[in-house]
PDB file with one MODEL, atoms N, CA, C and O in Angstrom:
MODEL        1
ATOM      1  N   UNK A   1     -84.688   8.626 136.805  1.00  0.00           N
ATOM      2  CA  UNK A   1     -83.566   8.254 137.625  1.00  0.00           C
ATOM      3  C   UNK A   1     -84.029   8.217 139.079  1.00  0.00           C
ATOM      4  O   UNK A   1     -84.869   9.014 139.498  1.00  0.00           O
ATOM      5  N   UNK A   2     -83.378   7.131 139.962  1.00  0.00           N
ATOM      6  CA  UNK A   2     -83.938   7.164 141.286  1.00  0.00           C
ATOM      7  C   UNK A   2     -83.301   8.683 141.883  1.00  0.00           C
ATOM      8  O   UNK A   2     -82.419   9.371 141.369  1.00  0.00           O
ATOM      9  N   UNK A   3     -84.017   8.912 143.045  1.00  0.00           N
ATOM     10  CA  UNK A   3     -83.470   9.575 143.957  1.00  0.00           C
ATOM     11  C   UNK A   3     -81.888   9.328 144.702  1.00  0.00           C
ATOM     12  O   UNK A   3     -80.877  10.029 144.665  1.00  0.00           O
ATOM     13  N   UNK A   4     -82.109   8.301 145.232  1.00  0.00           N
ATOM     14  CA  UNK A   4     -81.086   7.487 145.676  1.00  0.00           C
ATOM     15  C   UNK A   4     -79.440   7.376 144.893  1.00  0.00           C
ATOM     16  O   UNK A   4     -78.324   7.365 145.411  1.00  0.00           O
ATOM     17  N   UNK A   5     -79.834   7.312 143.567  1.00  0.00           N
ATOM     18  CA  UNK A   5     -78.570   7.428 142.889  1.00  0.00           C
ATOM     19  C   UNK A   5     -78.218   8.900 141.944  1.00  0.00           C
ATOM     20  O   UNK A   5     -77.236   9.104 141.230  1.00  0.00           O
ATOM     21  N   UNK A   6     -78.942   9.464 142.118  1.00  0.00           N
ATOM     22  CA  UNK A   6     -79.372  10.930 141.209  1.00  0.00           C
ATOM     23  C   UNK A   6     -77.794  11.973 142.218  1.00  0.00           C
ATOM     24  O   UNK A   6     -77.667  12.375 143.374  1.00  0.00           O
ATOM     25  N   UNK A   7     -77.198  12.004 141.376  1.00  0.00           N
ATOM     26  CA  UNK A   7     -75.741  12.969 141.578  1.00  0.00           C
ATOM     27  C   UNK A   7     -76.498  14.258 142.421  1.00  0.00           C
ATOM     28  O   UNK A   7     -77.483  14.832 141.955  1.00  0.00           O
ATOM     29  N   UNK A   8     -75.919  14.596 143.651  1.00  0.00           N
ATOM     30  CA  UNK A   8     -76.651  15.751 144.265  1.00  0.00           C
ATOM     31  C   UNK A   8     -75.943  16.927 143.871  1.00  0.00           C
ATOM     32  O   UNK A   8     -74.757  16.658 143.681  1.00  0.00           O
ATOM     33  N   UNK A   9     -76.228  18.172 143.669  1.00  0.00           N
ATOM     34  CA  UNK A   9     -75.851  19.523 142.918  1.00  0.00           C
ATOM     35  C   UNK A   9     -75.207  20.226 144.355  1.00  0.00           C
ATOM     36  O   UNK A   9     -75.772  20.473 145.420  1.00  0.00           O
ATOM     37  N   UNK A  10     -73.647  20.463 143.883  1.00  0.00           N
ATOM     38  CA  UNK A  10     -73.276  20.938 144.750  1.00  0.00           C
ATOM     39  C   UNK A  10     -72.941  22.237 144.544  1.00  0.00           C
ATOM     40  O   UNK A  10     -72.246  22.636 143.610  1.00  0.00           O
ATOM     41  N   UNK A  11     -73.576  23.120 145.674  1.00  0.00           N
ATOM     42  CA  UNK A  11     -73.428  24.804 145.519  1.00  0.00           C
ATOM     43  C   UNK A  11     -72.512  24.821 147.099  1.00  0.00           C
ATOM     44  O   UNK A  11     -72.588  24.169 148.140  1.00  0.00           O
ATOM     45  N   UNK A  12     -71.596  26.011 146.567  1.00  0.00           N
ATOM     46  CA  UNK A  12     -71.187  26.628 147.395  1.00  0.00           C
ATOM     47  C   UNK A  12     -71.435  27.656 148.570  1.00  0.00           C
ATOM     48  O   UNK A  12     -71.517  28.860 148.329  1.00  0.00           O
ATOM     49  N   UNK A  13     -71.545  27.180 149.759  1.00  0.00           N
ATOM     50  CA  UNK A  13     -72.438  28.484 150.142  1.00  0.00           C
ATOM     51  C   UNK A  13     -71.791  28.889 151.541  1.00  0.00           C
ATOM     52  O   UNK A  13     -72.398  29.271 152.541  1.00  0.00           O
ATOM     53  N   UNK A  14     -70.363  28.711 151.376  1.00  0.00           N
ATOM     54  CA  UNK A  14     -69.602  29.029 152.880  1.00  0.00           C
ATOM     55  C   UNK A  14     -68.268  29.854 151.838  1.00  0.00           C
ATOM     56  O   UNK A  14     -67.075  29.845 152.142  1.00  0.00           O
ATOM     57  N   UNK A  15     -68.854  30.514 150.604  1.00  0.00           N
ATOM     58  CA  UNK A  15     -67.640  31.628 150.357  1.00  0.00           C
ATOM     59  C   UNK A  15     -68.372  33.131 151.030  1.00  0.00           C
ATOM     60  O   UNK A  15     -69.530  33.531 151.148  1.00  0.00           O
ATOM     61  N   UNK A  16     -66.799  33.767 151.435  1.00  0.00           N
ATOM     62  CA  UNK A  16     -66.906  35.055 151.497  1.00  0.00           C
ATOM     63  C   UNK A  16     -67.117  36.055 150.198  1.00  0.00           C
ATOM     64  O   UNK A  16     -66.663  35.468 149.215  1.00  0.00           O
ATOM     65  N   UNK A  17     -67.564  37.164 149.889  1.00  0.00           N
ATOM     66  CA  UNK A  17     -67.496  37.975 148.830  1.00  0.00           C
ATOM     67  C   UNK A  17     -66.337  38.240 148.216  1.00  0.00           C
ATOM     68  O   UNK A  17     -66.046  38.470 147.042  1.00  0.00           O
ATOM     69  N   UNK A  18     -65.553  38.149 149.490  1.00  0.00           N
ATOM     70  CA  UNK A  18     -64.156  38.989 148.727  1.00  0.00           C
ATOM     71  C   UNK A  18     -63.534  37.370 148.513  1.00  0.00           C
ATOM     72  O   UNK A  18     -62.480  37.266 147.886  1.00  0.00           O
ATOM     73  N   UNK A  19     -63.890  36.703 148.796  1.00  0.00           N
ATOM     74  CA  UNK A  19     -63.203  35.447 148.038  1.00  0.00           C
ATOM     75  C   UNK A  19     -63.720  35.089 146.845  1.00  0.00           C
ATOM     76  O   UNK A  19     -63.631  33.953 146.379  1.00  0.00           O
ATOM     77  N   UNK A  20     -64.214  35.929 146.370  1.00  0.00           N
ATOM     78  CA  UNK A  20     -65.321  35.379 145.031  1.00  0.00           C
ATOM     79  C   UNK A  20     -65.015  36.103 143.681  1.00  0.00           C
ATOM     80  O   UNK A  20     -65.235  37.308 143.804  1.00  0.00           O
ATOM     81  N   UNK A  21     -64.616  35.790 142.537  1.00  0.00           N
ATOM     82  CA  UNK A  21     -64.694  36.553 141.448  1.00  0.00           C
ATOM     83  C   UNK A  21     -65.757  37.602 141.641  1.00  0.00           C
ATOM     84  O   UNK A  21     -66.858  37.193 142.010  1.00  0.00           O
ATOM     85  N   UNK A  22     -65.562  39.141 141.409  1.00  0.00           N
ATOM     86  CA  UNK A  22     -66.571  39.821 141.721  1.00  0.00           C
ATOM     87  C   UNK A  22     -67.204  39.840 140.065  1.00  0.00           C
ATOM     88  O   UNK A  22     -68.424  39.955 139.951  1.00  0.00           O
ATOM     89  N   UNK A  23     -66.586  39.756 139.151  1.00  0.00           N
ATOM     90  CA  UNK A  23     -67.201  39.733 138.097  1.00  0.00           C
ATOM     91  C   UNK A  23     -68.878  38.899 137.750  1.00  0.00           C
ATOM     92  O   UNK A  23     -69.969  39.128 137.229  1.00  0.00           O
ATOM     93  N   UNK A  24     -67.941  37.595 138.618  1.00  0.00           N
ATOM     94  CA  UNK A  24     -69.254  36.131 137.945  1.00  0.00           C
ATOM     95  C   UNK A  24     -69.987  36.547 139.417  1.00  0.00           C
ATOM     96  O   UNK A  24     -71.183  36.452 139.140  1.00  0.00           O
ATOM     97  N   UNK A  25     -69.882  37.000 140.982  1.00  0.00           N
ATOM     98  CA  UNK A  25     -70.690  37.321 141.798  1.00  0.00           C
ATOM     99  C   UNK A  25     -71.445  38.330 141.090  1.00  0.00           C
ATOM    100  O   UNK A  25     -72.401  37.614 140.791  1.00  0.00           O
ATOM    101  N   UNK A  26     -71.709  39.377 140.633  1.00  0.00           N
ATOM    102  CA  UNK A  26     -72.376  40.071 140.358  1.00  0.00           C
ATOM    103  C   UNK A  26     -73.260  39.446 139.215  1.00  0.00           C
ATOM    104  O   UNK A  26     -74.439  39.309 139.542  1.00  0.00           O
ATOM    105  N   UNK A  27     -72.902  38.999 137.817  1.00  0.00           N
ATOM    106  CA  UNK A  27     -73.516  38.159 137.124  1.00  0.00           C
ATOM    107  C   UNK A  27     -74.684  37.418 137.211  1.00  0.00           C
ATOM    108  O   UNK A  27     -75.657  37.355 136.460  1.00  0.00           O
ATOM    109  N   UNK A  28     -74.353  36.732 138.516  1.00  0.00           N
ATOM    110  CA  UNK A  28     -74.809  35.362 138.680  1.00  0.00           C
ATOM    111  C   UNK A  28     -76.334  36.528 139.994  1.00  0.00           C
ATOM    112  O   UNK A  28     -77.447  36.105 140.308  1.00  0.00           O
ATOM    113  N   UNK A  29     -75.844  37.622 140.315  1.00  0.00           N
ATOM    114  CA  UNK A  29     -76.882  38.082 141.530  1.00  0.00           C
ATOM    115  C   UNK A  29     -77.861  38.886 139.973  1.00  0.00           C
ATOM    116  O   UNK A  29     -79.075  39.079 140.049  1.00  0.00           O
ATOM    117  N   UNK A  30     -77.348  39.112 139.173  1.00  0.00           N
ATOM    118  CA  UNK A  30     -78.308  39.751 138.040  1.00  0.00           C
ATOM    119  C   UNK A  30     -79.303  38.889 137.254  1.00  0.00           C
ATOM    120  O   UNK A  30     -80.373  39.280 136.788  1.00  0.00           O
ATOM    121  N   UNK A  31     -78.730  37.520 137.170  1.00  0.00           N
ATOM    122  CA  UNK A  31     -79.262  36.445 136.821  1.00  0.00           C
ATOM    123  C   UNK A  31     -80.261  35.976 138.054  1.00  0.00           C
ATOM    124  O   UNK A  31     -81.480  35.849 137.940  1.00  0.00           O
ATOM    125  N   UNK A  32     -79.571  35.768 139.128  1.00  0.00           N
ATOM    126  CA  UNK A  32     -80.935  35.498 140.264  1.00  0.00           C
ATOM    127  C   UNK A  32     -82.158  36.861 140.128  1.00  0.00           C
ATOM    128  O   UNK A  32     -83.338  36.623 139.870  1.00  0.00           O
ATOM    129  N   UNK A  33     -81.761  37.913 140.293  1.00  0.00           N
ATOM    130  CA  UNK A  33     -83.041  39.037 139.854  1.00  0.00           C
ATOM    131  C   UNK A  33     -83.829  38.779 138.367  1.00  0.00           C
ATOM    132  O   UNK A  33     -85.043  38.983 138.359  1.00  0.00           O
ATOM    133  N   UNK A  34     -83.223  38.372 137.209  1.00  0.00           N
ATOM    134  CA  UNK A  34     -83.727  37.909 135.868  1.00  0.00           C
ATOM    135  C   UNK A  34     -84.556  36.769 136.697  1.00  0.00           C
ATOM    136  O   UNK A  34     -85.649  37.157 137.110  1.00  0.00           O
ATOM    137  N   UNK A  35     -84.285  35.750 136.925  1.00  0.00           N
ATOM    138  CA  UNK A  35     -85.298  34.670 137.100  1.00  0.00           C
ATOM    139  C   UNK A  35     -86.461  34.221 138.317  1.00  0.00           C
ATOM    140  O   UNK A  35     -86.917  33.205 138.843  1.00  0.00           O
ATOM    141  N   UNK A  36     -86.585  35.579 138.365  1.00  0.00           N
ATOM    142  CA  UNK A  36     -87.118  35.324 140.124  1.00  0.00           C
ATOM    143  C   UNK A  36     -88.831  34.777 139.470  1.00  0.00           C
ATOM    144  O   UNK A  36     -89.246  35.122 138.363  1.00  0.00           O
ATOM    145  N   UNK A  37     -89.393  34.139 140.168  1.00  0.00           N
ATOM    146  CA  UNK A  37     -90.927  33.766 140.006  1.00  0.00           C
ATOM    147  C   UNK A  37     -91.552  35.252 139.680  1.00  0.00           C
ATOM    148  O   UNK A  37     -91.219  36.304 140.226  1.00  0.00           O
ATOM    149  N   UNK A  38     -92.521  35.078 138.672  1.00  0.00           N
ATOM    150  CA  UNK A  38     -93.372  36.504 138.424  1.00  0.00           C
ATOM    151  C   UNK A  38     -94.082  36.447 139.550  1.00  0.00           C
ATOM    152  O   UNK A  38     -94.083  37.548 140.100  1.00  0.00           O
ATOM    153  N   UNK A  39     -94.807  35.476 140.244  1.00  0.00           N
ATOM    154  CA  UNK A  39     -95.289  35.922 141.140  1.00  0.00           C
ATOM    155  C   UNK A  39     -94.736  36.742 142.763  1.00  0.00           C
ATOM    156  O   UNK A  39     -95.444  37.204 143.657  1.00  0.00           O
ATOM    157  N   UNK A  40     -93.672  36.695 142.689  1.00  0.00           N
ATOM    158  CA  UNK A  40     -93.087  36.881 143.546  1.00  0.00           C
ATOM    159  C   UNK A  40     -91.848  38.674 142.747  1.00  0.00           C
ATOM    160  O   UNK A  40     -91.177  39.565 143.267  1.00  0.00           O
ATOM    161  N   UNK A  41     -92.079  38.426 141.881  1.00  0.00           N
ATOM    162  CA  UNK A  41     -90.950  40.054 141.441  1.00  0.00           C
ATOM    163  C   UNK A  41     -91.812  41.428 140.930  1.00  0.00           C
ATOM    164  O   UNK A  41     -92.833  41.599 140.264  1.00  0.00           O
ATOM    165  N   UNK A  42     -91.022  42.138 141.481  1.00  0.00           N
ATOM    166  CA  UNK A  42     -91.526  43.708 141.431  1.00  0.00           C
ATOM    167  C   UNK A  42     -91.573  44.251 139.911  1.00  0.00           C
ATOM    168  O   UNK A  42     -90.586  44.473 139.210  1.00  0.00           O
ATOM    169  N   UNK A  43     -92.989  44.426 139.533  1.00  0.00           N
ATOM    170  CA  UNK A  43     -93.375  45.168 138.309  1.00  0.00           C
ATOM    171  C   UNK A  43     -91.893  45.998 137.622  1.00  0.00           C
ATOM    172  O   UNK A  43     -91.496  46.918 138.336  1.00  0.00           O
ATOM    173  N   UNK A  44     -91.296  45.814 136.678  1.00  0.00           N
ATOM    174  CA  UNK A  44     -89.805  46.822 136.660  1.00  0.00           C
ATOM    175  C   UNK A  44     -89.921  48.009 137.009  1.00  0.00           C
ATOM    176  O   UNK A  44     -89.014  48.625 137.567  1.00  0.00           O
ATOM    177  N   UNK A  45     -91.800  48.816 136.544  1.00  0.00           N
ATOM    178  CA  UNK A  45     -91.684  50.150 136.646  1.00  0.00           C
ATOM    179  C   UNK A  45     -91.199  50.198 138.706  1.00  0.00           C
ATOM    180  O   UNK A  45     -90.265  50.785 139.252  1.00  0.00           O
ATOM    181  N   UNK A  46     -92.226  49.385 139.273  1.00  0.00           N
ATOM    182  CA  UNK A  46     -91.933  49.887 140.717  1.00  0.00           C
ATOM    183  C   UNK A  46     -90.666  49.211 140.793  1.00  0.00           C
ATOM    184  O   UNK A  46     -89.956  49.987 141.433  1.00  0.00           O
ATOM    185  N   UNK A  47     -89.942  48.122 140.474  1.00  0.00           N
ATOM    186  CA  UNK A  47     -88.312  48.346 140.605  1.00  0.00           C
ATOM    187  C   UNK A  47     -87.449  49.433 140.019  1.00  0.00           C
ATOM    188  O   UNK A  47     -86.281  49.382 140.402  1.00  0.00           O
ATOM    189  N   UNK A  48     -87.703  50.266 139.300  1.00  0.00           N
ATOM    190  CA  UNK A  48     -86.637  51.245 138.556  1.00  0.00           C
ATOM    191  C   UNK A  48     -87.349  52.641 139.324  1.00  0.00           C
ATOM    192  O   UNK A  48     -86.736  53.706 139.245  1.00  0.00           O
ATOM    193  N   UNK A  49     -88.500  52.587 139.970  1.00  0.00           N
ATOM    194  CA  UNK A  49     -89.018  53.699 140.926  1.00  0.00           C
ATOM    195  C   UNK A  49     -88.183  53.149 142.347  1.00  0.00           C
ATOM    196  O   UNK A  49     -87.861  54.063 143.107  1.00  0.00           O
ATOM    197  N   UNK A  50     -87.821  51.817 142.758  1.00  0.00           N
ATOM    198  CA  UNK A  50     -87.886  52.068 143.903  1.00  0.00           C
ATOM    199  C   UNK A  50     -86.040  52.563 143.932  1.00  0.00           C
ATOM    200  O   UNK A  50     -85.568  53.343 144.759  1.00  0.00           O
ATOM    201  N   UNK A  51     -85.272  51.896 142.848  1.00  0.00           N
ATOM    202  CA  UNK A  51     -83.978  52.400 142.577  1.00  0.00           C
ATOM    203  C   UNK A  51     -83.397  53.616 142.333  1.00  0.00           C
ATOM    204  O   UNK A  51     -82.238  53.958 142.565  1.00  0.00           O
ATOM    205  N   UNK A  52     -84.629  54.476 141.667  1.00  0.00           N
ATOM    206  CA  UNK A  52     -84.796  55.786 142.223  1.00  0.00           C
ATOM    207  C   UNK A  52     -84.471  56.567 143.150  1.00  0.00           C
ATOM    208  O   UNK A  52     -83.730  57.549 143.092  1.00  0.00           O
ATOM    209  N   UNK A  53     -84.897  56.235 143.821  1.00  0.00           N
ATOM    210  CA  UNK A  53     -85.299  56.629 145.282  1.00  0.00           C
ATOM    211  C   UNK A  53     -83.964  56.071 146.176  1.00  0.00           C
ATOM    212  O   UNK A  53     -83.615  56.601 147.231  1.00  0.00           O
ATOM    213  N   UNK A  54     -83.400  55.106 145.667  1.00  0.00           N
ATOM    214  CA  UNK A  54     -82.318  54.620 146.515  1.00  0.00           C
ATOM    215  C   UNK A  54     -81.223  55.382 146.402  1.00  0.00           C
ATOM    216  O   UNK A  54     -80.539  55.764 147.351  1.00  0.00           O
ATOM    217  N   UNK A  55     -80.925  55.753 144.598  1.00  0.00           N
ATOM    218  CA  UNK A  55     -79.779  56.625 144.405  1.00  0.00           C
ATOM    219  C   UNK A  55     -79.601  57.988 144.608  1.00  0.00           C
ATOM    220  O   UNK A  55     -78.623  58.653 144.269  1.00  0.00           O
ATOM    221  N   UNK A  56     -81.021  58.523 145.418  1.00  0.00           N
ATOM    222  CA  UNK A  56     -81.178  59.469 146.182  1.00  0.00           C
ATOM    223  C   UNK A  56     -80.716  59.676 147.666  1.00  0.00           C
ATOM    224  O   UNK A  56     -80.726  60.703 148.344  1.00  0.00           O
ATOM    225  N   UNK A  57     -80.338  58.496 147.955  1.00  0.00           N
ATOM    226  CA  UNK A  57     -79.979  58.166 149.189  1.00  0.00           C
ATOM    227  C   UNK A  57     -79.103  58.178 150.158  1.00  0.00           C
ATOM    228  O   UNK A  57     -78.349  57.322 149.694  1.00  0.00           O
ATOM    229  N   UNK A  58     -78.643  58.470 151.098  1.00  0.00           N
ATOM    230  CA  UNK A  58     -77.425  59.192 151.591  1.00  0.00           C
ATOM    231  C   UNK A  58     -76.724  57.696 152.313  1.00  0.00           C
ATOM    232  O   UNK A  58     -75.531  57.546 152.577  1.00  0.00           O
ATOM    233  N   UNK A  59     -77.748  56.754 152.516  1.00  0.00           N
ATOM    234  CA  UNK A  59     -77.438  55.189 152.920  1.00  0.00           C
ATOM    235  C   UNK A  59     -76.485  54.152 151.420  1.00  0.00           C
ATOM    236  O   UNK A  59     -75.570  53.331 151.478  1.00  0.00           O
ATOM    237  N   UNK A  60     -77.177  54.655 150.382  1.00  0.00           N
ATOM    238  CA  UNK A  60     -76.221  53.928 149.203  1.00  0.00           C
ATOM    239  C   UNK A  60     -74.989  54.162 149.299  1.00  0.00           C
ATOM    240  O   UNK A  60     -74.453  55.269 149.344  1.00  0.00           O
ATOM    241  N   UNK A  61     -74.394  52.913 149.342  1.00  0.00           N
ATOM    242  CA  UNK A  61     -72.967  52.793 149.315  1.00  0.00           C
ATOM    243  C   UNK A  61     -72.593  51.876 148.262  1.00  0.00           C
ATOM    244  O   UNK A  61     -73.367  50.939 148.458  1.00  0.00           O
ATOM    245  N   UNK A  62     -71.670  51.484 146.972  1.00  0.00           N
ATOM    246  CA  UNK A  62     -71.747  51.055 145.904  1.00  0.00           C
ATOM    247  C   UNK A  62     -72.556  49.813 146.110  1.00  0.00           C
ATOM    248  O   UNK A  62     -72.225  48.736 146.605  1.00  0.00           O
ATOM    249  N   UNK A  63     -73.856  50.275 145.545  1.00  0.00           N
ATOM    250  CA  UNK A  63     -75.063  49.236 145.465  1.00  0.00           C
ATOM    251  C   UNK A  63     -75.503  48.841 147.055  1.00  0.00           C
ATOM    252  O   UNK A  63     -76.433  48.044 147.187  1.00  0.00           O
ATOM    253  N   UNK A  64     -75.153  49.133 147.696  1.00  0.00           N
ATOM    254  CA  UNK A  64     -75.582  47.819 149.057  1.00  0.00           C
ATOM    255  C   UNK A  64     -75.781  49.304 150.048  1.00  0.00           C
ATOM    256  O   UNK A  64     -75.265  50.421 150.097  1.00  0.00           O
ATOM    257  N   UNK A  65     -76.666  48.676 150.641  1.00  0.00           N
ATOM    258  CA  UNK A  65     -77.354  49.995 151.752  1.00  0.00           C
ATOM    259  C   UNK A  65     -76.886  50.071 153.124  1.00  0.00           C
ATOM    260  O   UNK A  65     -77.265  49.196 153.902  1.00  0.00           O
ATOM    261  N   UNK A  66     -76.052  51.068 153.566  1.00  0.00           N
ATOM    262  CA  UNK A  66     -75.398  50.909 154.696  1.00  0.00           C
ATOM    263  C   UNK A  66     -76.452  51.069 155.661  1.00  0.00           C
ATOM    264  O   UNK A  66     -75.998  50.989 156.802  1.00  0.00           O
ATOM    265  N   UNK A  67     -77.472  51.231 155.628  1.00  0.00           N
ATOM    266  CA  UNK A  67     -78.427  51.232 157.105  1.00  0.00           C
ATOM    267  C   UNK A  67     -79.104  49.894 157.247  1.00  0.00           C
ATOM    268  O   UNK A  67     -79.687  49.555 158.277  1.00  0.00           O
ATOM    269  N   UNK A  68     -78.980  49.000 155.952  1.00  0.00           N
ATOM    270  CA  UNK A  68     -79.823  47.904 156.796  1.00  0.00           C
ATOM    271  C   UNK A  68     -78.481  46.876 156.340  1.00  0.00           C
ATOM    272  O   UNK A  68     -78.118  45.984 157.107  1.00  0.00           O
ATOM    273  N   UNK A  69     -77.864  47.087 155.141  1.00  0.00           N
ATOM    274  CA  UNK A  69     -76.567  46.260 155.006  1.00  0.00           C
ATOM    275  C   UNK A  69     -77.360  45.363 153.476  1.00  0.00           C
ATOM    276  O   UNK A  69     -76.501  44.675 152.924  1.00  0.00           O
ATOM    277  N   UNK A  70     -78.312  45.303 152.994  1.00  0.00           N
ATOM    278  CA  UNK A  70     -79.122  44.852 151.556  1.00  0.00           C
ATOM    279  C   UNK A  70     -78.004  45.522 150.538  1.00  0.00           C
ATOM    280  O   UNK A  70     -77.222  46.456 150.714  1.00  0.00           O
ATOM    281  N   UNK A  71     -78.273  44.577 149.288  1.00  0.00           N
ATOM    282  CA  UNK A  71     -78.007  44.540 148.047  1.00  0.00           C
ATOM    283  C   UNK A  71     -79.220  45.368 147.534  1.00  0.00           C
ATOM    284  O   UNK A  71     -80.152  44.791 146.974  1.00  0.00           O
ATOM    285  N   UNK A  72     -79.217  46.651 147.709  1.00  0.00           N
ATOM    286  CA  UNK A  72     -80.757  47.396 146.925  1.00  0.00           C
ATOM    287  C   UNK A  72     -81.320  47.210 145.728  1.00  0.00           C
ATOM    288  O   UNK A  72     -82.462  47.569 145.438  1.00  0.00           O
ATOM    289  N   UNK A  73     -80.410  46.551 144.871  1.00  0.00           N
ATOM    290  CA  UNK A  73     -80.866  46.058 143.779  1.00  0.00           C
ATOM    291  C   UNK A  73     -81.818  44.668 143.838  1.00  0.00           C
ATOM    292  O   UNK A  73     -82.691  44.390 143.015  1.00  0.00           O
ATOM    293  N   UNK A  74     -81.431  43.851 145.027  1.00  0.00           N
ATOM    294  CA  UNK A  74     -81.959  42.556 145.411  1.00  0.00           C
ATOM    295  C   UNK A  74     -83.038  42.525 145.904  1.00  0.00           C
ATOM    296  O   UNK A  74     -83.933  41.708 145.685  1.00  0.00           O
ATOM    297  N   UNK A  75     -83.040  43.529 146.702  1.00  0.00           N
ATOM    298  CA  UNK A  75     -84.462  44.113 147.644  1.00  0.00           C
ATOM    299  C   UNK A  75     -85.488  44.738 146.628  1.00  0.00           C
ATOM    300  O   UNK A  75     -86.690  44.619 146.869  1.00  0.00           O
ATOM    301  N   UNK A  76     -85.135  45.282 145.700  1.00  0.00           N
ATOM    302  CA  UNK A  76     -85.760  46.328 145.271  1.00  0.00           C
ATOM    303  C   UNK A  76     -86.455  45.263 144.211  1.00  0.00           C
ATOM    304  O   UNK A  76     -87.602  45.360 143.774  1.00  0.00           O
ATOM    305  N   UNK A  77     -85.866  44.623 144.019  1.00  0.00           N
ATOM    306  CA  UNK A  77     -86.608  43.265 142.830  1.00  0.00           C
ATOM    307  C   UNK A  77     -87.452  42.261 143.024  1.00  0.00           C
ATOM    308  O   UNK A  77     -87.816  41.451 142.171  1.00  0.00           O
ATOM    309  N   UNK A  78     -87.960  42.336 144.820  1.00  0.00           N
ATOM    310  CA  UNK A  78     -88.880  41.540 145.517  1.00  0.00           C
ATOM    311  C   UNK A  78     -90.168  42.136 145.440  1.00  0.00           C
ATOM    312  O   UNK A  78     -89.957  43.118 146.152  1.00  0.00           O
ATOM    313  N   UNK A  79     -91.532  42.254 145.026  1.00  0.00           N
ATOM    314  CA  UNK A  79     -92.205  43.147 145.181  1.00  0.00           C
ATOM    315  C   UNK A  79     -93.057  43.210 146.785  1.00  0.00           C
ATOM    316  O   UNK A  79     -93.964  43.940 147.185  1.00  0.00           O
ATOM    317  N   UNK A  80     -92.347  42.171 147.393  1.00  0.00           N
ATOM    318  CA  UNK A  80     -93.211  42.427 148.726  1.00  0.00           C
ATOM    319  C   UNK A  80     -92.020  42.663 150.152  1.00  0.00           C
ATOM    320  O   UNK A  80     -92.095  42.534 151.374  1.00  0.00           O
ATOM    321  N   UNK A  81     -90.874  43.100 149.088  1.00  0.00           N
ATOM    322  CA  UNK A  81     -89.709  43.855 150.173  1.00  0.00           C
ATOM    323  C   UNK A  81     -90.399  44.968 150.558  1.00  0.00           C
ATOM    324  O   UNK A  81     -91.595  45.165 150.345  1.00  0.00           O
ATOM    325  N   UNK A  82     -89.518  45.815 151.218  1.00  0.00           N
ATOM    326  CA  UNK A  82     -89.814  47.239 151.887  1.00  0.00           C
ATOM    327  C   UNK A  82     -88.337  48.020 151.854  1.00  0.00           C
ATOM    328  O   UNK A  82     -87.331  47.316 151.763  1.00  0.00           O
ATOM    329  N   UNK A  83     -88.217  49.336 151.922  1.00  0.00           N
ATOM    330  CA  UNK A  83     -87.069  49.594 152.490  1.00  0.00           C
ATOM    331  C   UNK A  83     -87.261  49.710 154.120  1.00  0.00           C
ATOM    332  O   UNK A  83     -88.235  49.931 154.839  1.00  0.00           O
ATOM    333  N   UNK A  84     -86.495  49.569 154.251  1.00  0.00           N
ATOM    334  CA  UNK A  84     -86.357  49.757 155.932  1.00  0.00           C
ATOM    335  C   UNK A  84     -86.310  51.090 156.472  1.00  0.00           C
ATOM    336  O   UNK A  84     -86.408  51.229 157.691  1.00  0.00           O
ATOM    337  N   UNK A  85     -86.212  51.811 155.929  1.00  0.00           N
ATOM    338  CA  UNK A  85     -86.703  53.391 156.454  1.00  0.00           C
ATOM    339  C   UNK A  85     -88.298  54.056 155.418  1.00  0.00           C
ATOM    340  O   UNK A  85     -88.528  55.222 155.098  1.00  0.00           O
ATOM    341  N   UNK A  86     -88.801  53.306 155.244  1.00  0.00           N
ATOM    342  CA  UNK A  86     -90.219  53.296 154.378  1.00  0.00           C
ATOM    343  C   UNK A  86     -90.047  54.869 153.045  1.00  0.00           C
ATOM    344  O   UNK A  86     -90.686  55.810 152.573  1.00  0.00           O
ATOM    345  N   UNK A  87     -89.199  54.438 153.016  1.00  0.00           N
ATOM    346  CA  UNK A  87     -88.897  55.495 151.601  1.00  0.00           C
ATOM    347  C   UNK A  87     -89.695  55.076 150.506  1.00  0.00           C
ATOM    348  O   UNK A  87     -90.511  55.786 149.919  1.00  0.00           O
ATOM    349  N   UNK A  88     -89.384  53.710 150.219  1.00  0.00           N
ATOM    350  CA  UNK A  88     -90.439  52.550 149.239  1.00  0.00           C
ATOM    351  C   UNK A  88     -91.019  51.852 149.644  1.00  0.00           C
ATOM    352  O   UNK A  88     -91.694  51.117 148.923  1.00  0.00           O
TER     353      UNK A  88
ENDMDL
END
């Protein structure tokens, strides 16, 4: 199919959270961590070590880190993230 006539994929990307089914938002952020490039995602053991360490944390606030404002689950699934207070 040309370019030119090829239907362009339209994503949404000017919703707020709280305007969003939180059900299919969360889903769909578990599914972006499932498919991330291997080259680019954190071994599970050092993701379920670095989640560890998060739920130790006096910054976790349900899932999302009040000192830098991250989805720790999102961060924690990058293997060349950091935390921002070098905990991981």
């Amino acid at each position: 199919m040309d370019a030119k006539t090829e239907e362009p994929k339209v994503r949404c990307r000017k919703c707020l959270i709280r305007e969003m089914d939180k059900e299919k938002y969360f889903a769909n952020m578990y599914e972006y961590i499932a498919h991330l490039d291997e080259d680019i995602k954190a071994p599970i053991e050092v993701y379920e070590k670095r989640l560890a360490v998060c739920k130790t944390c006096d910054y976790l606030e349900e899932g999302m880190c009040r000192a830098c404002g991250c989805f720790v689950e999102l961060r924690a699934a990058v293997k060349s993230n950091i935390c921002s207070y070098n905990k991981w």
